[in-house]
N, CA, C and O atoms as CSV, one atom per row, in Angstrom:
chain,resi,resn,atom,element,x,y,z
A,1,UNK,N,N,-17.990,-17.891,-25.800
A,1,UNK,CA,C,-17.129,-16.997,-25.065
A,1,UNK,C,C,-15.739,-17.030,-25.701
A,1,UNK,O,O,-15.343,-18.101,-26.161
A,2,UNK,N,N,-14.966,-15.939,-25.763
A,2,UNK,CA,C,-14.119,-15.663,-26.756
A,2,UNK,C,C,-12.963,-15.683,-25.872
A,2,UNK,O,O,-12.833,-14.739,-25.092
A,3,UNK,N,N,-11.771,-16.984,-25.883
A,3,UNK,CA,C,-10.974,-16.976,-24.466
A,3,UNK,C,C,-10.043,-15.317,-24.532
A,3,UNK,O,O,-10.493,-14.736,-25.520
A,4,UNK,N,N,-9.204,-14.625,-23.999
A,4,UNK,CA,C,-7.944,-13.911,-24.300
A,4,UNK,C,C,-6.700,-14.458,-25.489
A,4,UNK,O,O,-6.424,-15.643,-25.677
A,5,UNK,N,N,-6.049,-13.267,-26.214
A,5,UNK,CA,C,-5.613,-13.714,-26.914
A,5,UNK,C,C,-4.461,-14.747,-26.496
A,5,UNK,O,O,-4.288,-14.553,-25.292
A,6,UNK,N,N,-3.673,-15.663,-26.896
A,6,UNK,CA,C,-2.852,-16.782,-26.703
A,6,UNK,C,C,-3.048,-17.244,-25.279
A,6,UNK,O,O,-2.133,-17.256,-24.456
A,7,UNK,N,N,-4.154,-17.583,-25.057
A,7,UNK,CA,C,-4.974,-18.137,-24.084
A,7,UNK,C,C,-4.890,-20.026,-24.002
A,7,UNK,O,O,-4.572,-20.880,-23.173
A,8,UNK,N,N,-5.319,-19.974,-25.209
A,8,UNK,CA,C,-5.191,-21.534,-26.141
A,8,UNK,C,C,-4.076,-22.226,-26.189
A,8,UNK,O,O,-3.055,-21.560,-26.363
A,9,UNK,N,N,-3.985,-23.181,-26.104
A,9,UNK,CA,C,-3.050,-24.044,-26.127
A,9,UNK,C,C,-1.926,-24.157,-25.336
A,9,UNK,O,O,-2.166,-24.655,-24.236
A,10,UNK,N,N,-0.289,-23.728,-25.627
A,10,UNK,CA,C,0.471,-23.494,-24.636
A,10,UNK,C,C,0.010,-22.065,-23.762
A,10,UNK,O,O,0.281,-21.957,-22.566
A,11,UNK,N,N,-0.646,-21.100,-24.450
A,11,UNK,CA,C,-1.393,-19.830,-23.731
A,11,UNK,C,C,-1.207,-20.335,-22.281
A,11,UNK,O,O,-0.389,-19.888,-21.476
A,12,UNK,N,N,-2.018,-21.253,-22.089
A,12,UNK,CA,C,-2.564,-21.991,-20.740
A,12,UNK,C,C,-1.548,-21.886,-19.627
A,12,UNK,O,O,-1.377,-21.235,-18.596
A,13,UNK,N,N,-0.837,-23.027,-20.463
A,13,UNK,CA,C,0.351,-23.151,-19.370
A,13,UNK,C,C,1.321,-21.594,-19.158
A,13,UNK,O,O,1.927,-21.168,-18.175
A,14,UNK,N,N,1.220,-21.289,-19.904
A,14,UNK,CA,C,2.107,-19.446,-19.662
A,14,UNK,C,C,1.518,-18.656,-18.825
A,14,UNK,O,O,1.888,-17.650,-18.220
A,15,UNK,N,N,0.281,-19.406,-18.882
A,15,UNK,CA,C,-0.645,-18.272,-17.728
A,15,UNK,C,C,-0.800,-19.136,-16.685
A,15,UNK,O,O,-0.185,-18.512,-15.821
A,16,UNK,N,N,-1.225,-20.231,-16.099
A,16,UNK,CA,C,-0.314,-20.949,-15.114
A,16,UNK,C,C,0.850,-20.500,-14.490
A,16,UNK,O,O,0.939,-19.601,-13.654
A,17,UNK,N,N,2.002,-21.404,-15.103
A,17,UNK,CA,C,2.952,-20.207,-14.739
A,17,UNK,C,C,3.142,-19.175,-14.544
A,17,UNK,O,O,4.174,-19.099,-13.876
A,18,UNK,N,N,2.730,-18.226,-14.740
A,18,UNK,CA,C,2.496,-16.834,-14.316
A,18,UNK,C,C,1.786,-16.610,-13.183
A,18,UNK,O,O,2.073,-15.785,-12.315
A,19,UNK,N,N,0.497,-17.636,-13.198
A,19,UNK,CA,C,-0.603,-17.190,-11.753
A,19,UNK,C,C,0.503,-18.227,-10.720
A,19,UNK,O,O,0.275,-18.112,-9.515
A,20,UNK,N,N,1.364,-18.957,-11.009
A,20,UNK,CA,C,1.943,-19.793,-9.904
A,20,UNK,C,C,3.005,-18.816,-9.047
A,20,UNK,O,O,3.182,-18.847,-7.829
A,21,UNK,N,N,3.657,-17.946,-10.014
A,21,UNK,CA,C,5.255,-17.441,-9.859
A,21,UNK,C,C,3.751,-16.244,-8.876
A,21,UNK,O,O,3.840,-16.173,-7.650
A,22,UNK,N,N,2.933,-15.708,-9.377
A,22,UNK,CA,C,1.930,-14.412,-8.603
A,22,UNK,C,C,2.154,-14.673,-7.302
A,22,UNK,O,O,2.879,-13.981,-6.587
A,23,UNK,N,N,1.340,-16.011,-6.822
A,23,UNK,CA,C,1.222,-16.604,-5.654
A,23,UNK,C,C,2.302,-16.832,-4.722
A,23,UNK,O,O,2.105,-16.870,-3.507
A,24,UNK,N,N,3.499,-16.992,-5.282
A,24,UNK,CA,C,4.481,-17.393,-4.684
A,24,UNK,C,C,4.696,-16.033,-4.082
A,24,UNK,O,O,4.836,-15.826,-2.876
A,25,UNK,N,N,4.710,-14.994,-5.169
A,25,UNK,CA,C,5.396,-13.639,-4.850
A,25,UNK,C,C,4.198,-12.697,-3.749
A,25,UNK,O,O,4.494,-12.099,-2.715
A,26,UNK,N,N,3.328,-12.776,-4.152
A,26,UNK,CA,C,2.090,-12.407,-2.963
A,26,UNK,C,C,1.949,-13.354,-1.419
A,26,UNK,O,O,1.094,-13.028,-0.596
A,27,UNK,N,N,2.907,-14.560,-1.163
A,27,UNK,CA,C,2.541,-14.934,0.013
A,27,UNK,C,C,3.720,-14.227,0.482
A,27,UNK,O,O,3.531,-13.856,1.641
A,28,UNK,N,N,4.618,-13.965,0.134
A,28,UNK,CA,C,5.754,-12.988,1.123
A,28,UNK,C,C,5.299,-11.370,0.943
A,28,UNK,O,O,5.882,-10.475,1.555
A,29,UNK,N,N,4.322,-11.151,0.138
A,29,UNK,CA,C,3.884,-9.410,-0.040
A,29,UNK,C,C,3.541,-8.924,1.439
A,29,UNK,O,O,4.002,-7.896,1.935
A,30,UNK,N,N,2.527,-9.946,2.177
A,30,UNK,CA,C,2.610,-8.943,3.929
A,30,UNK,C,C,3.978,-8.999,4.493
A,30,UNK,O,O,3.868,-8.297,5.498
A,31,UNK,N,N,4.569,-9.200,4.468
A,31,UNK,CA,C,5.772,-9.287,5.139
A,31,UNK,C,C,6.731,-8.035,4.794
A,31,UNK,O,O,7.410,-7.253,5.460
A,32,UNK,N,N,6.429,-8.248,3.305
A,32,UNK,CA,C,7.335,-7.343,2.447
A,32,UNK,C,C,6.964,-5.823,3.145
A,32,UNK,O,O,7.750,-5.177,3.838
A,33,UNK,N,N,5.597,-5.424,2.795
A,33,UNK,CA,C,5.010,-4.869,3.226
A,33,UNK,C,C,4.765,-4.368,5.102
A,33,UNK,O,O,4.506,-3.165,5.151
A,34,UNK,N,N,4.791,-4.853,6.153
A,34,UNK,CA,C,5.324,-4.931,7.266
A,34,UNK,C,C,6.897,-4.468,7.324
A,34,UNK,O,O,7.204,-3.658,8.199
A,35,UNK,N,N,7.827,-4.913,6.495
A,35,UNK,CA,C,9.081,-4.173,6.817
A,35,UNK,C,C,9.032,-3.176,6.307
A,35,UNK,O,O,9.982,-2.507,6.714
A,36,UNK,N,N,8.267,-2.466,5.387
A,36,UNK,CA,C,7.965,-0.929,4.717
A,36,UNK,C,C,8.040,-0.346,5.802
A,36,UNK,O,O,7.624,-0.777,6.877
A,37,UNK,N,N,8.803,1.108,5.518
A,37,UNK,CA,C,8.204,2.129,6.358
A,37,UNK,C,C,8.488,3.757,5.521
A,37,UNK,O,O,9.536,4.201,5.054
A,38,UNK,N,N,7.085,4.383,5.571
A,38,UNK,CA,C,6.715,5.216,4.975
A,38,UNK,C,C,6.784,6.804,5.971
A,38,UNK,O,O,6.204,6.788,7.057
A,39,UNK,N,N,7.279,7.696,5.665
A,39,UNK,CA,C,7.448,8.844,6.211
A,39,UNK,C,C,6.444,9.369,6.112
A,39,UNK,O,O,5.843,8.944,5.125
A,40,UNK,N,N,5.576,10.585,6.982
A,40,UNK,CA,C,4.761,11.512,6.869
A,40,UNK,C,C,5.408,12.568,7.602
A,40,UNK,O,O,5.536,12.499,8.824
A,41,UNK,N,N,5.944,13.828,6.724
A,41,UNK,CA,C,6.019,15.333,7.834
A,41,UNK,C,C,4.923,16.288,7.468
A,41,UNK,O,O,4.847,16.844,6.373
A,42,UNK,N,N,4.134,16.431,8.393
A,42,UNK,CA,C,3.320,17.679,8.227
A,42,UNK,C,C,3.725,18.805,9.131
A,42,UNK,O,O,3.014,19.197,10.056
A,43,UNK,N,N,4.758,19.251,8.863
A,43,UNK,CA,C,5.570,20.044,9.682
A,43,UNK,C,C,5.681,19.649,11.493
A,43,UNK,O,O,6.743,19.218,11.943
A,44,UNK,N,N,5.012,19.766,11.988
A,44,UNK,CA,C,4.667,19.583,13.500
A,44,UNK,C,C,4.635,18.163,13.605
A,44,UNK,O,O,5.571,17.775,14.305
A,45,UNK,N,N,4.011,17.358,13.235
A,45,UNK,CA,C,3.552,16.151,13.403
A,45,UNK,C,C,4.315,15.797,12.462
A,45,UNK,O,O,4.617,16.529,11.519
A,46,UNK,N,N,4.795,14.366,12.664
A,46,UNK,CA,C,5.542,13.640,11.889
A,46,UNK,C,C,5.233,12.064,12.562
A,46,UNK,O,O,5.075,11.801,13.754
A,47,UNK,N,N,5.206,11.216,11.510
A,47,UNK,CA,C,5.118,10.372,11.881
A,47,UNK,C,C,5.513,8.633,10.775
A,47,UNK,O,O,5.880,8.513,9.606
A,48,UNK,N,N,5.199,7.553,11.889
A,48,UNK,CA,C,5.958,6.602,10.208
A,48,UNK,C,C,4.852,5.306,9.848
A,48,UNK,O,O,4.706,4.482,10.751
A,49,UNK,N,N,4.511,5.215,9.289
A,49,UNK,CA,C,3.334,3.992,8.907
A,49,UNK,C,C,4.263,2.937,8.195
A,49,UNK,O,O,5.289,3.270,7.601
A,50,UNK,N,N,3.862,1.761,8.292
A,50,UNK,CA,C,4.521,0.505,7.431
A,50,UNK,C,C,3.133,0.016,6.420
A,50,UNK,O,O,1.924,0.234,6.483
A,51,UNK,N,N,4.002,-0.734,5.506
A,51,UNK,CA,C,3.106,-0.596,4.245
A,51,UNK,C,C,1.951,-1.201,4.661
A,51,UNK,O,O,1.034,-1.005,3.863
A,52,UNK,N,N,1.648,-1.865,5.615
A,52,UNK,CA,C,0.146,-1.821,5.583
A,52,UNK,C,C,-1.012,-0.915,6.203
A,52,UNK,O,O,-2.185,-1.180,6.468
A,53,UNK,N,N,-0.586,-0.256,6.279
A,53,UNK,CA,C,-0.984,1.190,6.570
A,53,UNK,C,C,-1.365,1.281,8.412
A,53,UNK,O,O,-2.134,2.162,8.796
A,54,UNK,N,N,-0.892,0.528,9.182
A,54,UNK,CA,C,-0.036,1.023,10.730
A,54,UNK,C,C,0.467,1.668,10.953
A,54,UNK,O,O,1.603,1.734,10.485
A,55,UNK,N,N,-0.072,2.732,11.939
A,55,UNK,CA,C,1.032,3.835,12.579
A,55,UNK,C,C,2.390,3.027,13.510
A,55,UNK,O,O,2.393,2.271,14.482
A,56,UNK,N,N,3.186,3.469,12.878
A,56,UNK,CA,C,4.194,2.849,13.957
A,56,UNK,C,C,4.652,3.708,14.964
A,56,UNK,O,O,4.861,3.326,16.116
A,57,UNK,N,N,4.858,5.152,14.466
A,57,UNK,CA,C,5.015,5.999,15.653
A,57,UNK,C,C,4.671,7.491,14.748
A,57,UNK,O,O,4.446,7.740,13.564
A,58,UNK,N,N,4.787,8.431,16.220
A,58,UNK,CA,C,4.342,9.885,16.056
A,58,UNK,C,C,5.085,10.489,16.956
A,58,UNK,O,O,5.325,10.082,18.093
A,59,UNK,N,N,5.727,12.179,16.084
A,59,UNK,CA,C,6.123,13.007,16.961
A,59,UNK,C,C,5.320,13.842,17.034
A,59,UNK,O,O,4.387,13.714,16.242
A,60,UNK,N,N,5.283,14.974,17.911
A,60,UNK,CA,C,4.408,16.053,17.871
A,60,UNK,C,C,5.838,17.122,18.864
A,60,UNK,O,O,6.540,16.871,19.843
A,61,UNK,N,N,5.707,18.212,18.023
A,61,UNK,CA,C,6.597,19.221,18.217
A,61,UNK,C,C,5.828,19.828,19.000
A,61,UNK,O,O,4.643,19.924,18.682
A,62,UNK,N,N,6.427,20.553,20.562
A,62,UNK,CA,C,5.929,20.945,21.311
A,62,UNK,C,C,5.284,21.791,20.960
A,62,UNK,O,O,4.077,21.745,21.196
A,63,UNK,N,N,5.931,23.044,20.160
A,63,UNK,CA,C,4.603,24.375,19.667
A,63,UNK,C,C,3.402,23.971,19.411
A,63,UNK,O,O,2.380,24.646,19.540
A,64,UNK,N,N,3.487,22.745,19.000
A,64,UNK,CA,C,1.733,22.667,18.735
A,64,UNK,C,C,0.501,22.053,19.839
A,64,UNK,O,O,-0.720,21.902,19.813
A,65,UNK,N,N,1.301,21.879,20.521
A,65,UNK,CA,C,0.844,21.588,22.002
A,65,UNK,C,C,0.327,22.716,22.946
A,65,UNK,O,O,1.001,23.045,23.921
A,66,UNK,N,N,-0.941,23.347,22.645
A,66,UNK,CA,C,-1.471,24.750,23.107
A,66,UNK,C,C,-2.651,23.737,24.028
A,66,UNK,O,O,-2.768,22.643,23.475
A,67,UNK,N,N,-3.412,23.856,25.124
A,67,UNK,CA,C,-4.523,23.098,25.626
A,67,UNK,C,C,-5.338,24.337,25.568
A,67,UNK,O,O,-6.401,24.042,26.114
A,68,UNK,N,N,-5.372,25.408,25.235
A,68,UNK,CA,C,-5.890,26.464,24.511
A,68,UNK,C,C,-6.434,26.490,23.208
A,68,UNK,O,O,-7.426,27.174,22.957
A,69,UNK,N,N,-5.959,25.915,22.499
A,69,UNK,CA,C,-6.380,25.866,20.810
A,69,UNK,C,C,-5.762,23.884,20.653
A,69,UNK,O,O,-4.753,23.509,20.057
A,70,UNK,N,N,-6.570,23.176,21.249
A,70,UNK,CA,C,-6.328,21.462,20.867
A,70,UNK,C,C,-6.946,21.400,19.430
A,70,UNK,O,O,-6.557,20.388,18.847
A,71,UNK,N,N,-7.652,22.046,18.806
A,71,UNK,CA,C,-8.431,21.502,17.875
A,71,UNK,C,C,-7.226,21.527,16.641
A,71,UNK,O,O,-7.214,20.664,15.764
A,72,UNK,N,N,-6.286,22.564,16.697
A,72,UNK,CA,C,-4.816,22.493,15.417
A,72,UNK,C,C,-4.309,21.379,15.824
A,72,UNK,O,O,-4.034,20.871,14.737
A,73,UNK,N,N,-3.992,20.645,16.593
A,73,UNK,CA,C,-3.413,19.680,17.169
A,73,UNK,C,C,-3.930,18.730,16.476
A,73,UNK,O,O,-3.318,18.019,15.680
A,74,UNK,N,N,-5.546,18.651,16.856
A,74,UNK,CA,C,-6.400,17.507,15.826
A,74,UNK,C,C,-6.207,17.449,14.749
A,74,UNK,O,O,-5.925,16.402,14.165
A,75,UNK,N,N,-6.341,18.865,14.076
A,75,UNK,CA,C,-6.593,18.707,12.702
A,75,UNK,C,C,-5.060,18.065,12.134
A,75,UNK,O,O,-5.099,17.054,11.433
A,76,UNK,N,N,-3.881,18.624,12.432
A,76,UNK,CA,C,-2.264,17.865,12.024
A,76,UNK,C,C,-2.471,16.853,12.432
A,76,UNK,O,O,-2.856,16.303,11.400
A,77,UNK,N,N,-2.548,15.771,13.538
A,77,UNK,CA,C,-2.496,14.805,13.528
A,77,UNK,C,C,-3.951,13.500,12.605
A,77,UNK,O,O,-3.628,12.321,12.455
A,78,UNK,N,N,-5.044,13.873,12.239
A,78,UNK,CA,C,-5.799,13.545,11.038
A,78,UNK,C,C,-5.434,13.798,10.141
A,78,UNK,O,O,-5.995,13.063,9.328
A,79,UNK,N,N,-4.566,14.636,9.503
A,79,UNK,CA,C,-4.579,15.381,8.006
A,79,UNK,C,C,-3.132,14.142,8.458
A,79,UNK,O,O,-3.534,13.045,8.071
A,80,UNK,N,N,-2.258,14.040,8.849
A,80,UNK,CA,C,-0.790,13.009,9.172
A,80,UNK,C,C,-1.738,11.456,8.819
A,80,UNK,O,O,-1.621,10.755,7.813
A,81,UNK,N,N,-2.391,11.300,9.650
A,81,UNK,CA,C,-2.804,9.918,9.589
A,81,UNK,C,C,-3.373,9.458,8.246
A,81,UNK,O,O,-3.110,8.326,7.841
A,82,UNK,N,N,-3.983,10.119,7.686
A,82,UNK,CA,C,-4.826,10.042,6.481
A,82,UNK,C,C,-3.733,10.071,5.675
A,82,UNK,O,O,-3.755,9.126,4.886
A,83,UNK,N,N,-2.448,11.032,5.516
A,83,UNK,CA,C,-1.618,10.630,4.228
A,83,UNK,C,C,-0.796,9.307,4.380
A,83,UNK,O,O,-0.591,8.457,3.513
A,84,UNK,N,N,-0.428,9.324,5.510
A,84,UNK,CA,C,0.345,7.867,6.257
A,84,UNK,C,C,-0.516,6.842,5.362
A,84,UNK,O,O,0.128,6.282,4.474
A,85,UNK,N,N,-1.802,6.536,5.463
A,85,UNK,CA,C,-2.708,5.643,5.288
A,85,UNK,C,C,-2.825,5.408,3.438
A,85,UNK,O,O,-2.749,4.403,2.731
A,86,UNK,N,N,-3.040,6.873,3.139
A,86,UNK,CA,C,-3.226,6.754,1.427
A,86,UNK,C,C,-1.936,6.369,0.913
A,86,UNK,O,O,-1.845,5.540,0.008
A,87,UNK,N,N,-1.067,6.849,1.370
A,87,UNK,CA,C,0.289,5.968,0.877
A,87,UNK,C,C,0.848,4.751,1.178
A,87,UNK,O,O,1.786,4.245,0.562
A,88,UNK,N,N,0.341,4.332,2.016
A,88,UNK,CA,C,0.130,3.032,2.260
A,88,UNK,C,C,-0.566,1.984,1.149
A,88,UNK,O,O,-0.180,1.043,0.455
A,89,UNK,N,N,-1.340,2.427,1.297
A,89,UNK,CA,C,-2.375,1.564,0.311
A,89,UNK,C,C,-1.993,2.402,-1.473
A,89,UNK,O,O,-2.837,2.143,-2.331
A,90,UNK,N,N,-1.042,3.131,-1.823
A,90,UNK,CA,C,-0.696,3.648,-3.005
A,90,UNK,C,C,0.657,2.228,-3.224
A,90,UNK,O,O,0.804,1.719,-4.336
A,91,UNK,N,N,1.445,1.807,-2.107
A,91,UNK,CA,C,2.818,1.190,-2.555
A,91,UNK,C,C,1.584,-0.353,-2.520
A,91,UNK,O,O,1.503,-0.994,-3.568
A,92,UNK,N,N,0.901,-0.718,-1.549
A,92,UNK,CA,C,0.346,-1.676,-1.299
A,92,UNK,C,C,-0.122,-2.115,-3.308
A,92,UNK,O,O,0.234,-3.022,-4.061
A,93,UNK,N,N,-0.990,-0.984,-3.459
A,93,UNK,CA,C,-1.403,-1.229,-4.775
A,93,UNK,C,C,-0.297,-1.650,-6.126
A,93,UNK,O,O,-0.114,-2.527,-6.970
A,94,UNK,N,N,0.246,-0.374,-5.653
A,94,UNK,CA,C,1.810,-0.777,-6.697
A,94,UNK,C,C,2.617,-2.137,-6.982
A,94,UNK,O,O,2.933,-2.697,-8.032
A,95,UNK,N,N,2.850,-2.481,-5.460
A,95,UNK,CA,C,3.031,-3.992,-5.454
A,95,UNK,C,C,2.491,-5.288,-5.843
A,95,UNK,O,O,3.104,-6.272,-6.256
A,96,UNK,N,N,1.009,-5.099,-5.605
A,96,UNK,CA,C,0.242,-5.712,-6.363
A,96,UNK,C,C,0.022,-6.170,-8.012
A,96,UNK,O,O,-0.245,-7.218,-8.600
A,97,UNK,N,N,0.289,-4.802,-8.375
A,97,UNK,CA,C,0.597,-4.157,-9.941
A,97,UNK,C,C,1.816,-5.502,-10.420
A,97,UNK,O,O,1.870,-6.471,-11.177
A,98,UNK,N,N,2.476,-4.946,-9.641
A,98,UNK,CA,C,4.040,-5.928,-10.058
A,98,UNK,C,C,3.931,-7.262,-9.948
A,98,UNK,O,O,4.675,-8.084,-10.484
A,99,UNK,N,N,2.806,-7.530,-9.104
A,99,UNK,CA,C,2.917,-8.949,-9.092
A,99,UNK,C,C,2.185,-9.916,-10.144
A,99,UNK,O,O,2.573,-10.989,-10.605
A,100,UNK,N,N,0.801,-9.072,-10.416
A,100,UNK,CA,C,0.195,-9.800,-11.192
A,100,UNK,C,C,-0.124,-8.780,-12.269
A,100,UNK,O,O,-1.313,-8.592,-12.528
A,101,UNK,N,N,0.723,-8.162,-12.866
A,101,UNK,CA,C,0.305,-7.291,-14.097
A,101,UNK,C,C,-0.090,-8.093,-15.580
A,101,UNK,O,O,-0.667,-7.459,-16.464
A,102,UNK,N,N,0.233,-9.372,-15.742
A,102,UNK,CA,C,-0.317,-9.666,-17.095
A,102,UNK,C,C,-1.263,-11.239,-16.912
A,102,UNK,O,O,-1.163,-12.204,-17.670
A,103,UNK,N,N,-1.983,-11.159,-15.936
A,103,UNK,CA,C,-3.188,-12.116,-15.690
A,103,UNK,C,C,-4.551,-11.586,-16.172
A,103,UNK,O,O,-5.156,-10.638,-15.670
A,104,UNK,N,N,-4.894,-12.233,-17.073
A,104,UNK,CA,C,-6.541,-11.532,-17.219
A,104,UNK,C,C,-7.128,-11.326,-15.982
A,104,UNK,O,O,-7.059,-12.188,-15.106
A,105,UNK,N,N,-7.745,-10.186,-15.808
A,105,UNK,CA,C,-8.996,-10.200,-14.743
A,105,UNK,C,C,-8.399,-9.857,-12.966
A,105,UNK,O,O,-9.113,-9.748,-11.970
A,106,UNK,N,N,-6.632,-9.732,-13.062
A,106,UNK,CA,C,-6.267,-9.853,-12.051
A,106,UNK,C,C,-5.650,-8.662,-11.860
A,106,UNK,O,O,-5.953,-8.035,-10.845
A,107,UNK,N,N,-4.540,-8.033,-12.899
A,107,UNK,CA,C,-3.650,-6.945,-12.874
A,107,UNK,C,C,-4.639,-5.746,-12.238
A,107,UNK,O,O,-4.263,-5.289,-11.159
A,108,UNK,N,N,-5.540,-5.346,-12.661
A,108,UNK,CA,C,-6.126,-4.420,-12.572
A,108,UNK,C,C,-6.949,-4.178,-11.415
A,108,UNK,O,O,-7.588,-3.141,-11.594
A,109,UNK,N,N,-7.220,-4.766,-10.185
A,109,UNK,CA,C,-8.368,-4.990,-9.406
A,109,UNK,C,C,-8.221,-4.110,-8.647
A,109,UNK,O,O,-9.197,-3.831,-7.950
A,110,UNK,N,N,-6.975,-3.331,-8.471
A,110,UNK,CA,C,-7.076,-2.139,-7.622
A,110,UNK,C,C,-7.676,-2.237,-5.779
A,110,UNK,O,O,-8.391,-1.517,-5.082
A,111,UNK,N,N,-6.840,-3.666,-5.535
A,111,UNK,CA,C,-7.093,-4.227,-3.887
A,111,UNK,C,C,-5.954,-3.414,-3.110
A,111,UNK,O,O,-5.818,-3.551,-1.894
């Protein structure tokens, strides 16, 4: 098995160090993440998710409040939640990125 290049020797310890400083920086990432807060306007509906993808709150503009036609209502507040959520997990990933971008086998895992 063919290790990564400068893997060998001091390699080791550089990558050590590196997976140590990761760890350090990923046990404050929920937190980090928890004080996030991410905007969604879908005109009517608006609302704010924190980076771990929690609704923290929702408006809903009265016009869209018909008990005649609820199903527009549905569809803005799903089409809101779902971007709240993918952007969530877009900074979540990003952060990740930053933390462990030059670990074999780790940068890339896309969690």
């Amino acid at each position: 098995m063919k290790l990564p290049k400068g893997f060998g020797g001091q390699g080791v310890g550089n990558y050590m160090q590196q997976a140590k400083q990761a760890m350090a920086r990923a046990q404050n990432l929920e937190n980090e993440l928890q004080a996030e807060r991410i905007d969604v306007d879908k005109g009517p509906v608006k609302a704010v998710f924190n980076g771990q993808g929690e609704i923290v709150s929702i408006k809903l503009d009265k016009s869209v409040v018909d008990p005649e036609d609820i199903e527009v209502l549905e569809d803005l507040i799903v089409g809101c939640l779902r971007d709240g959520f993918a952007k969530s997990v877009e900074l979540r990933n990003t952060k990740l990125a930053e933390i462990m971008p030059n670990i074999p086998g780790i940068g890339n895992l896309g969690l």
